[in-house]
PDB file of N, CA, C and O in Angstrom:
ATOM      1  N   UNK A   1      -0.783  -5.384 120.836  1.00  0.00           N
ATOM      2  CA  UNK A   1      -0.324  -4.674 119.672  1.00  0.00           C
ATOM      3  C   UNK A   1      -1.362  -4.839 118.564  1.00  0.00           C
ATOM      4  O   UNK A   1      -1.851  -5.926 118.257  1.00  0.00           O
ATOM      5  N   UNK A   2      -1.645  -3.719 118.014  1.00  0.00           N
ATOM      6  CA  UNK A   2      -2.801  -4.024 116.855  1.00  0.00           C
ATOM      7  C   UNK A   2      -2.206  -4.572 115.556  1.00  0.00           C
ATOM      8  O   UNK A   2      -1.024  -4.884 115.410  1.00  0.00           O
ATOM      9  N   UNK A   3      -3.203  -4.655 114.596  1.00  0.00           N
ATOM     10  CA  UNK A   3      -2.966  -5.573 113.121  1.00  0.00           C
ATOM     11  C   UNK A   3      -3.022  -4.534 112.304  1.00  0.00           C
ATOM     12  O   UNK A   3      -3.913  -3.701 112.137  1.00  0.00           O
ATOM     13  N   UNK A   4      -2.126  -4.645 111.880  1.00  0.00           N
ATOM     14  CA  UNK A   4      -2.073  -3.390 110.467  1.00  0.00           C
ATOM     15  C   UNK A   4      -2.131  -4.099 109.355  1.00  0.00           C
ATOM     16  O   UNK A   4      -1.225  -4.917 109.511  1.00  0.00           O
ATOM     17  N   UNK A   5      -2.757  -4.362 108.048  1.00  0.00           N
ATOM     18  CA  UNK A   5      -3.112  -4.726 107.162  1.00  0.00           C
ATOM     19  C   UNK A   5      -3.175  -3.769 105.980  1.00  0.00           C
ATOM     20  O   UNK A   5      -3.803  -2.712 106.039  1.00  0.00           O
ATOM     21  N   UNK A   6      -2.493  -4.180 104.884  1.00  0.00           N
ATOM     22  CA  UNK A   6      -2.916  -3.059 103.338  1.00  0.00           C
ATOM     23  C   UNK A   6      -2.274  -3.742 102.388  1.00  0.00           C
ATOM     24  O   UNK A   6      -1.324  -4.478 102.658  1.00  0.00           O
ATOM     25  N   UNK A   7      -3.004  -3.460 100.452  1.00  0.00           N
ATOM     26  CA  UNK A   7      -2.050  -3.376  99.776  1.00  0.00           C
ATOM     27  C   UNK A   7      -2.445  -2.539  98.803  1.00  0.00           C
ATOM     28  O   UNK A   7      -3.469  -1.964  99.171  1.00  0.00           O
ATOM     29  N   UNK A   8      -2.064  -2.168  97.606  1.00  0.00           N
ATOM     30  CA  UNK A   8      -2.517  -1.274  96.747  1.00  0.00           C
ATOM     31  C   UNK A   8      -2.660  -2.300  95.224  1.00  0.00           C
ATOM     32  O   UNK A   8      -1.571  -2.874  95.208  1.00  0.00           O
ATOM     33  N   UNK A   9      -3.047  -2.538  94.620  1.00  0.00           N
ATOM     34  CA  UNK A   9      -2.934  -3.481  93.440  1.00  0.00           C
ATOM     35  C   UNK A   9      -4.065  -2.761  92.286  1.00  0.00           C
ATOM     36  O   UNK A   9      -5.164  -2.541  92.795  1.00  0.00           O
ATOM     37  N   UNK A  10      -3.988  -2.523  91.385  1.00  0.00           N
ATOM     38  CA  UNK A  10      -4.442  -2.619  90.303  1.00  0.00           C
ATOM     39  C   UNK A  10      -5.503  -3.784  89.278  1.00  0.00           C
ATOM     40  O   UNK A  10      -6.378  -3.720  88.415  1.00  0.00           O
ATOM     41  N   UNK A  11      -5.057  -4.373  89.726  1.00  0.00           N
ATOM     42  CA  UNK A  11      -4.838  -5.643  88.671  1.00  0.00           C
ATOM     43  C   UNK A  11      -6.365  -6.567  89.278  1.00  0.00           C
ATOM     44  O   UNK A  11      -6.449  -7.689  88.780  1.00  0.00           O
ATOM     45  N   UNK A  12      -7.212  -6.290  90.007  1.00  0.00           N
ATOM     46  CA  UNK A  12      -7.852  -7.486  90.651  1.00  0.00           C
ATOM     47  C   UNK A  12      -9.456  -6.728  90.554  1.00  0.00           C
ATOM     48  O   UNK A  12      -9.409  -5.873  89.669  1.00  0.00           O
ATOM     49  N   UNK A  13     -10.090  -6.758  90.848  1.00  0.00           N
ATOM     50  CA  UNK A  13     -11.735  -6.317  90.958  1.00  0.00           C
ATOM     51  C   UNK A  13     -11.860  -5.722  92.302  1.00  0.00           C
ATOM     52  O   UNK A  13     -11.109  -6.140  93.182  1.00  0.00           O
ATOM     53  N   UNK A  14     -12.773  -4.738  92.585  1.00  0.00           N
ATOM     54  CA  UNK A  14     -12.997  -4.145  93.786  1.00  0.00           C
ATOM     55  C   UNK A  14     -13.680  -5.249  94.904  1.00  0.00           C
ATOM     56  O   UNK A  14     -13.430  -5.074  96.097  1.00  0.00           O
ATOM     57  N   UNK A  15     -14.493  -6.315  94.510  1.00  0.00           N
ATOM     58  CA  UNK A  15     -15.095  -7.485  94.974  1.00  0.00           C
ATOM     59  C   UNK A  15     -13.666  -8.443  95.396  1.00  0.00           C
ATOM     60  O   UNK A  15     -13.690  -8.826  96.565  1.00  0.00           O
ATOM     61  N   UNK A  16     -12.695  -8.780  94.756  1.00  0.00           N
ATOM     62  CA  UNK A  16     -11.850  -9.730  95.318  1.00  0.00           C
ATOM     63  C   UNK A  16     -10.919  -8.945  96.113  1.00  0.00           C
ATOM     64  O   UNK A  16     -10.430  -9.481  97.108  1.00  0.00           O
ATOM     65  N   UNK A  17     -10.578  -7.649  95.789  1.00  0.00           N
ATOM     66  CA  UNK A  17      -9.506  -6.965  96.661  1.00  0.00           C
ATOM     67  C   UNK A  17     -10.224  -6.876  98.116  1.00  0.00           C
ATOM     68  O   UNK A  17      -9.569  -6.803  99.156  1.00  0.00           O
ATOM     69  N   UNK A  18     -11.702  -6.890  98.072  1.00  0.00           N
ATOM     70  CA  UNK A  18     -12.336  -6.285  99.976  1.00  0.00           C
ATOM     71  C   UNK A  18     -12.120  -7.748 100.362  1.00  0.00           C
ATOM     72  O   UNK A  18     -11.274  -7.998 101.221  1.00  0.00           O
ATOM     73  N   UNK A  19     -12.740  -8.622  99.857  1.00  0.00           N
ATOM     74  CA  UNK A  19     -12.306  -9.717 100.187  1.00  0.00           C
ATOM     75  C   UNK A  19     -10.983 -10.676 100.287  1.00  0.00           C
ATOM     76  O   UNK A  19     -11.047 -11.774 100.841  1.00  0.00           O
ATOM     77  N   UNK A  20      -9.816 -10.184  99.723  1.00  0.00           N
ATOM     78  CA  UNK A  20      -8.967 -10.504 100.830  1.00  0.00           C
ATOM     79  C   UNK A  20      -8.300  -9.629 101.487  1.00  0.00           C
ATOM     80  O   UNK A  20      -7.187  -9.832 101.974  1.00  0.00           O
ATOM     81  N   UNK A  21      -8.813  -8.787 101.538  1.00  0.00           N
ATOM     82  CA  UNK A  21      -8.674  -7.864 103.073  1.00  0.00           C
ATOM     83  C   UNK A  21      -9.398  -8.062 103.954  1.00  0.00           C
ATOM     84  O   UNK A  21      -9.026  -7.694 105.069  1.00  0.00           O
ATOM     85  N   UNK A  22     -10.425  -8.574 103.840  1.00  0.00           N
ATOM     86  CA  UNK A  22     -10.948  -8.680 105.001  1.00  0.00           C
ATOM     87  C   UNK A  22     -10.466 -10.733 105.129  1.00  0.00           C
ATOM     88  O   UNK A  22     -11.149 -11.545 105.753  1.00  0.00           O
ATOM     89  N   UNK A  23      -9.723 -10.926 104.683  1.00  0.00           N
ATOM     90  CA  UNK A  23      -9.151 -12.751 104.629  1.00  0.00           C
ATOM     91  C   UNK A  23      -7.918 -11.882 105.496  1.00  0.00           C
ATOM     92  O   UNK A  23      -7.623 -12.417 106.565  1.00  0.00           O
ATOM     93  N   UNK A  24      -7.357 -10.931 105.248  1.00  0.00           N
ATOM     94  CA  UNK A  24      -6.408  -9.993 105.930  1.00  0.00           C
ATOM     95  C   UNK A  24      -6.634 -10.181 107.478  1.00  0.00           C
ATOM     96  O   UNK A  24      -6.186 -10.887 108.381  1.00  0.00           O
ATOM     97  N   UNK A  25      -7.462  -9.287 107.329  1.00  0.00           N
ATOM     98  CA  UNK A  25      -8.029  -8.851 108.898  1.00  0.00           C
ATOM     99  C   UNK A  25      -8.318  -9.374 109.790  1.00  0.00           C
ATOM    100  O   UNK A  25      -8.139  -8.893 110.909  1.00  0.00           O
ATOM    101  N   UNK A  26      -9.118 -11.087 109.476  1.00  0.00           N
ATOM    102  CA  UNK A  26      -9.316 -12.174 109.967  1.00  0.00           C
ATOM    103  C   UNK A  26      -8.571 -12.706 110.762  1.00  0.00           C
ATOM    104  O   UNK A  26      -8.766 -13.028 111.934  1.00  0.00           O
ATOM    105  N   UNK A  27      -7.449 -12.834 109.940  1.00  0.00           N
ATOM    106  CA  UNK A  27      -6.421 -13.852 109.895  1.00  0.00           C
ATOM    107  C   UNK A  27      -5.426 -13.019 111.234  1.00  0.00           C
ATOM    108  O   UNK A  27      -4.791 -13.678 112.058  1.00  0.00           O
ATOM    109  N   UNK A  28      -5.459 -11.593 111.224  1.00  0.00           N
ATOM    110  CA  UNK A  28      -4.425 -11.113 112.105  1.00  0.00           C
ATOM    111  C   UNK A  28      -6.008 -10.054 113.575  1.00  0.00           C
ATOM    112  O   UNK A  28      -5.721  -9.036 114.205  1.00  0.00           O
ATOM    113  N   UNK A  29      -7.155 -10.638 113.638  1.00  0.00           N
ATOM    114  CA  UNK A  29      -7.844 -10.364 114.311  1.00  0.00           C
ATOM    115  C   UNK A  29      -7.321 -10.586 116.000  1.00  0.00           C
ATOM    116  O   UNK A  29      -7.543  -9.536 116.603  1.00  0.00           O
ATOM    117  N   UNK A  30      -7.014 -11.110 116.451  1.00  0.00           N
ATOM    118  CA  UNK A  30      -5.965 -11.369 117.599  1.00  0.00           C
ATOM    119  C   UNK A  30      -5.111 -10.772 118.120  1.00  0.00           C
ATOM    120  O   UNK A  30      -4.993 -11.075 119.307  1.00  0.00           O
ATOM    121  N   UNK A  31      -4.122  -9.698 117.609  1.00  0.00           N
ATOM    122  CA  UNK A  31      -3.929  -8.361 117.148  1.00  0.00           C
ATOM    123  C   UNK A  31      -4.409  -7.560 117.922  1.00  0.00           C
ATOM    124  O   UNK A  31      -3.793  -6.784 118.652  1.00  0.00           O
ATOM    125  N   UNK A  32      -5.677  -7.707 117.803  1.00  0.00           N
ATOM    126  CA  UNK A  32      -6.373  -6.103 118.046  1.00  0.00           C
ATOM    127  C   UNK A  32      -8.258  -6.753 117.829  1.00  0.00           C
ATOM    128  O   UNK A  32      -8.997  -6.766 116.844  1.00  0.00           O
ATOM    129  N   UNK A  33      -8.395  -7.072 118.826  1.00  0.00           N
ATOM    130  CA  UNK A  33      -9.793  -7.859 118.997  1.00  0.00           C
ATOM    131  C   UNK A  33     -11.145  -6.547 119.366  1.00  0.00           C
ATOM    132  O   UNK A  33     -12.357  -6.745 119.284  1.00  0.00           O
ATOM    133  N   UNK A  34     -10.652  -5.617 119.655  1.00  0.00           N
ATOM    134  CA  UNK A  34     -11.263  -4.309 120.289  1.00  0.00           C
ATOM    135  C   UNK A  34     -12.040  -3.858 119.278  1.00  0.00           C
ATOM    136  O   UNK A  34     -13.146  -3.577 119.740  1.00  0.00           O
ATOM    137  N   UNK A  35     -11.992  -3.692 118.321  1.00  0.00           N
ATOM    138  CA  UNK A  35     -12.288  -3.558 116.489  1.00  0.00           C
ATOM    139  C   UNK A  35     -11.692  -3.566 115.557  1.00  0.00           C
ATOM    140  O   UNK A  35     -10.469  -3.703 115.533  1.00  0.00           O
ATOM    141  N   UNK A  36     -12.598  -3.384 114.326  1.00  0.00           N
ATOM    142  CA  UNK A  36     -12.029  -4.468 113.227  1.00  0.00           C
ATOM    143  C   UNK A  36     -12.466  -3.483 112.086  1.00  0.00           C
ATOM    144  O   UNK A  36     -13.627  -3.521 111.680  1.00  0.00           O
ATOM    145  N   UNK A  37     -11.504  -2.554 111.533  1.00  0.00           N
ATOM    146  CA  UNK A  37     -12.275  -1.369 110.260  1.00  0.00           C
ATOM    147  C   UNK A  37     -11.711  -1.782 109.376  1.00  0.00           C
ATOM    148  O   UNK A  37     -10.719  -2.496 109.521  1.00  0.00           O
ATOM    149  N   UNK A  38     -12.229  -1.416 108.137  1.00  0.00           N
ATOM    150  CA  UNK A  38     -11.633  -1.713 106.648  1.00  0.00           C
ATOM    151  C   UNK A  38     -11.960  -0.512 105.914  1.00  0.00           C
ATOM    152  O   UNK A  38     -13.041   0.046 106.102  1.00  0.00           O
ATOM    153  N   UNK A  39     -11.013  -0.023 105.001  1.00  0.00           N
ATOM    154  CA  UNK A  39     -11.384   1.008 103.755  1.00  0.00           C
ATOM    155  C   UNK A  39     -10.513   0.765 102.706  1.00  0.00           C
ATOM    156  O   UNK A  39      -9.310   0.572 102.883  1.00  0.00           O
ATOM    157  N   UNK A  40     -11.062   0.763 101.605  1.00  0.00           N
ATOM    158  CA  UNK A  40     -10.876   1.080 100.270  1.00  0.00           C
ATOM    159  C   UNK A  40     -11.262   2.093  98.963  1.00  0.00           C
ATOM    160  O   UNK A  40     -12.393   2.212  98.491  1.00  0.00           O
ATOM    161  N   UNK A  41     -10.284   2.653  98.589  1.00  0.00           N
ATOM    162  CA  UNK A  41     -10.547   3.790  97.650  1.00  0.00           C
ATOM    163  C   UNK A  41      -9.931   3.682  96.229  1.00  0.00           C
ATOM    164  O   UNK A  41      -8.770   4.029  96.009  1.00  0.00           O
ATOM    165  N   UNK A  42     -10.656   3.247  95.390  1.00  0.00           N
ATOM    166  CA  UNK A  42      -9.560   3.432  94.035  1.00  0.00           C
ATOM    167  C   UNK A  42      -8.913   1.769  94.276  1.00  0.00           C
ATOM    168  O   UNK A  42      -9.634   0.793  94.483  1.00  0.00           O
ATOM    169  N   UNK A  43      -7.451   1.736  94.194  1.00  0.00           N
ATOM    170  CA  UNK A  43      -6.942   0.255  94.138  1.00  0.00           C
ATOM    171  C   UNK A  43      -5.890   0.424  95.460  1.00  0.00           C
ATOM    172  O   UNK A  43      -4.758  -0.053  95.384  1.00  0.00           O
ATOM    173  N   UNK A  44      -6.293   1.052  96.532  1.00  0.00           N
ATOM    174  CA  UNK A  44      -5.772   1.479  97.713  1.00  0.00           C
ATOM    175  C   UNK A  44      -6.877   0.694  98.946  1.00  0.00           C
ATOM    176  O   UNK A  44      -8.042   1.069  99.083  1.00  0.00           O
ATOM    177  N   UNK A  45      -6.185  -0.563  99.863  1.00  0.00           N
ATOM    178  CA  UNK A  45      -7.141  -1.143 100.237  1.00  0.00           C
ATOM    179  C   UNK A  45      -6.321  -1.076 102.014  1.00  0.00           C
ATOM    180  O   UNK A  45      -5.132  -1.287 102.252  1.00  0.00           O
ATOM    181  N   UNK A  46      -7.520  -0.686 103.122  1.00  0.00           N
ATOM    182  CA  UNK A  46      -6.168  -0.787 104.109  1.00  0.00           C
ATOM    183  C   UNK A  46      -7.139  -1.485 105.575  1.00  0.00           C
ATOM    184  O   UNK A  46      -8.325  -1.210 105.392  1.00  0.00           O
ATOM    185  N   UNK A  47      -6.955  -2.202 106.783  1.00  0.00           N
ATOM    186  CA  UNK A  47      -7.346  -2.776 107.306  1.00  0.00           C
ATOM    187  C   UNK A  47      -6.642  -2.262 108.400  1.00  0.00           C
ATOM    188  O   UNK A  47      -5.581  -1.644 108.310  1.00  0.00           O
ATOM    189  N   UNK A  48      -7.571  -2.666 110.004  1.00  0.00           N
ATOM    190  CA  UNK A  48      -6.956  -2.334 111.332  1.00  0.00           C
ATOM    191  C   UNK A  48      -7.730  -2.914 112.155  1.00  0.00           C
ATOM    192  O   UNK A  48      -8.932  -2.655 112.220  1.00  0.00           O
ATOM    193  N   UNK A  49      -7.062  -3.882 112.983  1.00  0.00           N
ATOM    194  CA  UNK A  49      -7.893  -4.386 114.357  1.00  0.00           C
ATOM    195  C   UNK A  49      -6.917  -3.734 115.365  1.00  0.00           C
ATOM    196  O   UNK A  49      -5.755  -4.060 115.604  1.00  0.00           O
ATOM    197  N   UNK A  50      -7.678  -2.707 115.917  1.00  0.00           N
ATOM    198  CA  UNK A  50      -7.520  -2.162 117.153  1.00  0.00           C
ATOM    199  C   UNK A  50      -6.935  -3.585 118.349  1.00  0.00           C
ATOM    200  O   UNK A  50      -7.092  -4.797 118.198  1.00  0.00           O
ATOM    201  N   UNK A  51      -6.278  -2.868 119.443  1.00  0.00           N
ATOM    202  CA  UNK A  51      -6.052  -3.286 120.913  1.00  0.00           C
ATOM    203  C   UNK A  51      -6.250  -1.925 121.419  1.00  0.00           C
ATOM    204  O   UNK A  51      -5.407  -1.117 121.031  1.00  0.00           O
ATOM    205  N   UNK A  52      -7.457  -1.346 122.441  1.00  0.00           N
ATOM    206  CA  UNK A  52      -7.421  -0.522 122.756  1.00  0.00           C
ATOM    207  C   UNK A  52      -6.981  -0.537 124.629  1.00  0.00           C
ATOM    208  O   UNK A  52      -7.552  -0.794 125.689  1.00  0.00           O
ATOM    209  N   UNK A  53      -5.868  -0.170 124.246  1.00  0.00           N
ATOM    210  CA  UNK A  53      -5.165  -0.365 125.519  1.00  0.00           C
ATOM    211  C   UNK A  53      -5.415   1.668 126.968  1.00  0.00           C
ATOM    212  O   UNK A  53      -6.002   1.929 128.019  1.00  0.00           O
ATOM    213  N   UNK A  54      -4.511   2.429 125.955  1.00  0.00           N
ATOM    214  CA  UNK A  54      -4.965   4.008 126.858  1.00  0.00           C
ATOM    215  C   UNK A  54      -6.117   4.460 126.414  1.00  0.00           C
ATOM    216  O   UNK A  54      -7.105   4.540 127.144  1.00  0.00           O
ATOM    217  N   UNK A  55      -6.111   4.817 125.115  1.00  0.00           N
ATOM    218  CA  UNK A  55      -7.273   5.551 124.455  1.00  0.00           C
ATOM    219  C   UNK A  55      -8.692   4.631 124.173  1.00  0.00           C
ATOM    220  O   UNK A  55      -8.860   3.944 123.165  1.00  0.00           O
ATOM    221  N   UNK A  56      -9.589   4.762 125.198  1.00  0.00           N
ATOM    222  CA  UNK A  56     -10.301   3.389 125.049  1.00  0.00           C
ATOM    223  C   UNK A  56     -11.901   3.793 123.902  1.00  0.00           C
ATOM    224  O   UNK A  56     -12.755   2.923 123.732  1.00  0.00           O
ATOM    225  N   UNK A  57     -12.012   5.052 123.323  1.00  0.00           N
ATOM    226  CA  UNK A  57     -12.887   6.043 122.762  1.00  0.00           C
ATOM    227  C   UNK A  57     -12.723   5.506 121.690  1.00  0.00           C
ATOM    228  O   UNK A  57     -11.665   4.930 121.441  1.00  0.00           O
ATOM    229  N   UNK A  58     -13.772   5.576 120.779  1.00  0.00           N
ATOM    230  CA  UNK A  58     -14.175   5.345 119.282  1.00  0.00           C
ATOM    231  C   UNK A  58     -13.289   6.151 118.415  1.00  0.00           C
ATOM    232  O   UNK A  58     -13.184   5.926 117.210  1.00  0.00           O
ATOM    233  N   UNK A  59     -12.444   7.396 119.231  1.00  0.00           N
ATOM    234  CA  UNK A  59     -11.812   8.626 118.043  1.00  0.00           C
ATOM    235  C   UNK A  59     -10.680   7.520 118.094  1.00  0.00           C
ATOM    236  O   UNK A  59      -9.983   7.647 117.087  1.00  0.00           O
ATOM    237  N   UNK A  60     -10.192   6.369 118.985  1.00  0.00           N
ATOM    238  CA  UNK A  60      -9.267   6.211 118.048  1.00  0.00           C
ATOM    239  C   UNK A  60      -8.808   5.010 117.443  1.00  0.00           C
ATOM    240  O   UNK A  60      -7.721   4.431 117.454  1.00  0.00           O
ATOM    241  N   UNK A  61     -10.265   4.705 116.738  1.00  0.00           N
ATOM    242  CA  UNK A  61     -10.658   3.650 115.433  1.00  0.00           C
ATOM    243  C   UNK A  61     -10.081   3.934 114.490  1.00  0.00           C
ATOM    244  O   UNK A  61      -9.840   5.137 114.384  1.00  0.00           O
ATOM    245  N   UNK A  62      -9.656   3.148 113.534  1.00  0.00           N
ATOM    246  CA  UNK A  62      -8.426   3.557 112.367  1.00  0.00           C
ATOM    247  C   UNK A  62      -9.688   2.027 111.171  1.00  0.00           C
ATOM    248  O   UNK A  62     -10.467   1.089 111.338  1.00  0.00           O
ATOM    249  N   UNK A  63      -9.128   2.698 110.281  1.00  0.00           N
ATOM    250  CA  UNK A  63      -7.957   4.062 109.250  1.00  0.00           C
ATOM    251  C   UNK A  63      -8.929   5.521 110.047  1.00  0.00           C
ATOM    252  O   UNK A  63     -10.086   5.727 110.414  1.00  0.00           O
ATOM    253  N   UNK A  64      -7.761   6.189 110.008  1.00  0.00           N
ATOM    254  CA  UNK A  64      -8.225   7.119 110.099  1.00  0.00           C
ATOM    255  C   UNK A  64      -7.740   8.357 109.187  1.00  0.00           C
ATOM    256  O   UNK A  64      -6.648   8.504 108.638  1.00  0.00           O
ATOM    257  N   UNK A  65      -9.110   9.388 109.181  1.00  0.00           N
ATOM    258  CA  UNK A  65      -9.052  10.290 107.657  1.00  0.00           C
ATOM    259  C   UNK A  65      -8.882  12.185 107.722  1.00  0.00           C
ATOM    260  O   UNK A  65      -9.477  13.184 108.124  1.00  0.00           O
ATOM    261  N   UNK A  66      -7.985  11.879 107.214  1.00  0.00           N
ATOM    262  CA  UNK A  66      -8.237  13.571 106.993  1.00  0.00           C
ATOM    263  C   UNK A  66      -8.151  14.485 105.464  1.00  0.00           C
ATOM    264  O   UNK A  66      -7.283  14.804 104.651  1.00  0.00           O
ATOM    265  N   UNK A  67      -9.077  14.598 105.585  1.00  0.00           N
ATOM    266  CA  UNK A  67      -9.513  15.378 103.857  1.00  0.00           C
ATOM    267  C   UNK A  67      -9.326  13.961 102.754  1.00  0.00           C
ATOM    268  O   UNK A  67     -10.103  13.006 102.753  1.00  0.00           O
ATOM    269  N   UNK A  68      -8.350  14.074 102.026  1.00  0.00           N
ATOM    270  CA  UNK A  68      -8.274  12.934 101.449  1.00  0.00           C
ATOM    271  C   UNK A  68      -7.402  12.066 101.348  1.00  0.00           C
ATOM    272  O   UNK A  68      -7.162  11.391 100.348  1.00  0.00           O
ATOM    273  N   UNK A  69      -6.701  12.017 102.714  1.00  0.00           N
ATOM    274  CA  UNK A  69      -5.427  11.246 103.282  1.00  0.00           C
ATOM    275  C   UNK A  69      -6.119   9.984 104.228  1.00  0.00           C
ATOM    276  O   UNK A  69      -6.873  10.386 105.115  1.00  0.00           O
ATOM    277  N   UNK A  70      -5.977   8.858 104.147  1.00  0.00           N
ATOM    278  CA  UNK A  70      -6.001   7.661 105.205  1.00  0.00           C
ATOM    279  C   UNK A  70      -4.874   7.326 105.624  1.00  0.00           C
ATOM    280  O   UNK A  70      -3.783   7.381 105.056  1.00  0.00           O
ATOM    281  N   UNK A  71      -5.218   6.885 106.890  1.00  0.00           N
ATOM    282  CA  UNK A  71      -3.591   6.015 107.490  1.00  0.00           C
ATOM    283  C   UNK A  71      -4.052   5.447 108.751  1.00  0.00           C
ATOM    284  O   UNK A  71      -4.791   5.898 109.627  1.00  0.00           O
ATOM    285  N   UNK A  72      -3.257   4.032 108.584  1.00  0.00           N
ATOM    286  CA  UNK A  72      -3.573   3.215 109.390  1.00  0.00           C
ATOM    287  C   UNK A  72      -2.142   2.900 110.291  1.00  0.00           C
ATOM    288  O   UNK A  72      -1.089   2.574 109.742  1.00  0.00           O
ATOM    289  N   UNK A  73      -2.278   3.036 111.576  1.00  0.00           N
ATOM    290  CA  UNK A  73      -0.739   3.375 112.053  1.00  0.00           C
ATOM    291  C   UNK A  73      -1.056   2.500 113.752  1.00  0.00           C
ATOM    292  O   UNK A  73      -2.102   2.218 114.337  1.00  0.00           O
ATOM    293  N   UNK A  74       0.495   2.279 114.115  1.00  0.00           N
ATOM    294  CA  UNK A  74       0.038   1.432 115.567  1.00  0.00           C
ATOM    295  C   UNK A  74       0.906   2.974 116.391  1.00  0.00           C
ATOM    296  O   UNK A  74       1.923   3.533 115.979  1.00  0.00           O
ATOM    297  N   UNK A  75       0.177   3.288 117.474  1.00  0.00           N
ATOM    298  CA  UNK A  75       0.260   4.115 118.714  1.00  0.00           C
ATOM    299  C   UNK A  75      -0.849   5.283 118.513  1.00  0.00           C
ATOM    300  O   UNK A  75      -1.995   5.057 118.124  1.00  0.00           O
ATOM    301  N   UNK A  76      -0.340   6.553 118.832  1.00  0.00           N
ATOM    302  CA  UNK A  76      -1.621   7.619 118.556  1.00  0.00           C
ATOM    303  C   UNK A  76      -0.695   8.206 117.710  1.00  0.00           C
ATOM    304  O   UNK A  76       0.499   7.992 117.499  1.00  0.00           O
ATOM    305  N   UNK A  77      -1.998   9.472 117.004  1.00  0.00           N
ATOM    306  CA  UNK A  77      -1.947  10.161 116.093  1.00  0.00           C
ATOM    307  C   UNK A  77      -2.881  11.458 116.415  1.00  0.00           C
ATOM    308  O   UNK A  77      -4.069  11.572 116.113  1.00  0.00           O
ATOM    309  N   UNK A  78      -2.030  12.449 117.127  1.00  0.00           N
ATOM    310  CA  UNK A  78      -2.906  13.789 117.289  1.00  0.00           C
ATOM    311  C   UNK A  78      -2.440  14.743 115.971  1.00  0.00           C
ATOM    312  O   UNK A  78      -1.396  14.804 115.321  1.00  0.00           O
ATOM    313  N   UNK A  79      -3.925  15.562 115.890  1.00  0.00           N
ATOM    314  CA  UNK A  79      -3.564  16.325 114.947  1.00  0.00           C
ATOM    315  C   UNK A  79      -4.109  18.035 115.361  1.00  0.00           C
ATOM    316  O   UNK A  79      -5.201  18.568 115.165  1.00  0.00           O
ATOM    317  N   UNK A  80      -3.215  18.418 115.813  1.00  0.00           N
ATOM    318  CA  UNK A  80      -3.512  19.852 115.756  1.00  0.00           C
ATOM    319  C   UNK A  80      -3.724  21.453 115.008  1.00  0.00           C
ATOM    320  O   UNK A  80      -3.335  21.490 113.840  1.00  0.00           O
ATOM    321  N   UNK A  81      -4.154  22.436 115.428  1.00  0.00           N
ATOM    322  CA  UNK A  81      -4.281  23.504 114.670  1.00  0.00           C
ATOM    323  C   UNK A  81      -3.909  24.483 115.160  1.00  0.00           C
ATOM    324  O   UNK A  81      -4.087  24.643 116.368  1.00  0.00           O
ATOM    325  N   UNK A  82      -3.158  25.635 114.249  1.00  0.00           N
ATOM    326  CA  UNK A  82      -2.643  26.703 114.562  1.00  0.00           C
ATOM    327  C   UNK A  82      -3.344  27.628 114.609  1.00  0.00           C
ATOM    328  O   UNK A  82      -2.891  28.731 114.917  1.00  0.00           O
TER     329      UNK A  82
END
């Protein structure tokens, strides 16, 4: 099962918020040993260690983005077009 990690805060510096997210990510690396992504935007900070169990491909490394939406989620996430 992978590690889902985030929080949103205001209040802290862009330097201490990556850093304890990535004290985050560390800590729940075991999780999801397969890889290990981090993003932050604004005071929106979010973390993911993969277990790549079916989908064993790089597409499905998280956070993952579309336009200006992130989300970091445990199973898949297809996105289709009409």
């Amino acid at each position: 099962m992978c590690g889902i990690n985030g929080f949103v805060d205001k209040s802290i510096s862009i330097e201490f918020g990556v850093e304890c997210l990535k004290s985050m990510a560390q800590t729940t690396s075991h999780r999801g040993p397969d890889d290990m992504s981090l993003f932050h935007k604004h005071d929106c900070y979010l973390a993911h260690n993969r277990l790549s169990i079916i989908d064993l491909s790089n597409a499905g490394n998280q956070p993952m983005h579309l336009g200006n939406l992130s989300i970091v989620l445990m199973g898949k996430f297809i996105i289709t077009k009409k």
